[in-house]
N, C-alpha and C positions, 0 to 999 in steps of 0.2 A: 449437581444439576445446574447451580449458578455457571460453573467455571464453564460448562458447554454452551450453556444459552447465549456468553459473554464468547466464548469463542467462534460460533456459529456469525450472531452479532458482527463484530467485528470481518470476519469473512465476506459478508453480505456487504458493510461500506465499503470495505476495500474492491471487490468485485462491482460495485457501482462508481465508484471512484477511478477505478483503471477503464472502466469503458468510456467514461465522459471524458479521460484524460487522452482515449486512441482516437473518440469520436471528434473533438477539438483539436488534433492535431493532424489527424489526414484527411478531415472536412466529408467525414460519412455521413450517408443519409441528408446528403445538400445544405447540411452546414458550413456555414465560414469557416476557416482555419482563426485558430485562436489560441494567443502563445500563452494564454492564462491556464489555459484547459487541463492542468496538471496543480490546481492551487488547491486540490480538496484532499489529494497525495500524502503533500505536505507535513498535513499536522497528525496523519495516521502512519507516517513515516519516521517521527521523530525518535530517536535522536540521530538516525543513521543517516538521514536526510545532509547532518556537517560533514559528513565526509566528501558529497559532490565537489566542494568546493579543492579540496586534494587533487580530483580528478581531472582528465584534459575533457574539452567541451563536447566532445561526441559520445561520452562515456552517460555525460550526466543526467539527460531524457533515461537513459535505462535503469541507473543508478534508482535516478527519482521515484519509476514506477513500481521498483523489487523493493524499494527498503520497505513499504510495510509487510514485504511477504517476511521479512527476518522477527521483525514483532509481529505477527501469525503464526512466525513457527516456534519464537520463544511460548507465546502464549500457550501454543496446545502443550508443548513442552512442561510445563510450570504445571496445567492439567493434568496429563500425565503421571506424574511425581506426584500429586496429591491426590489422585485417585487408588494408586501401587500404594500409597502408604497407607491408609486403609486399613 
């Protein structure tokens, strides 16, 4: 029940997280454009987040947005496997 509620959890920031991060970049709903708008990403991103800097610069706005889906998908993943063992 933990591992879901932490999975669920985590789904909900990230999904909050990428919309301020589309809403502060293409100025939705008559906001400013704002090159910060992708700093809450970041830290729900990590560690995949080091790899941008590998990447050439048009790659790295997409880069930014997907790496926490790779920790979302480890996460359910890791759930998964401890729910099958059981």
């Amino acid at each position: 029940m933990a591992c879901r509620v932490l999975t669920i959890g985590f789904a909900l920031f990230y999904a909050a997280a990428l919309f301020l991060f589309i809403v502060g970049t293409y100025g939705l709903f008559g906001q400013e454009k704002d090159p910060l708008s992708g700093v809450f990403l970041l830290p729900i991103g990590l560690p995949w987040i080091y790899l941008g800097h590998l990447m050439p610069d048009a790659v790295r706005p997409v880069l930014g947005a997907a790496a926490p889906a790779v920790n979302l998908a480890l996460l359910m993943l890791i759930c998964r496997a401890r729910r099958n063992r059981r």
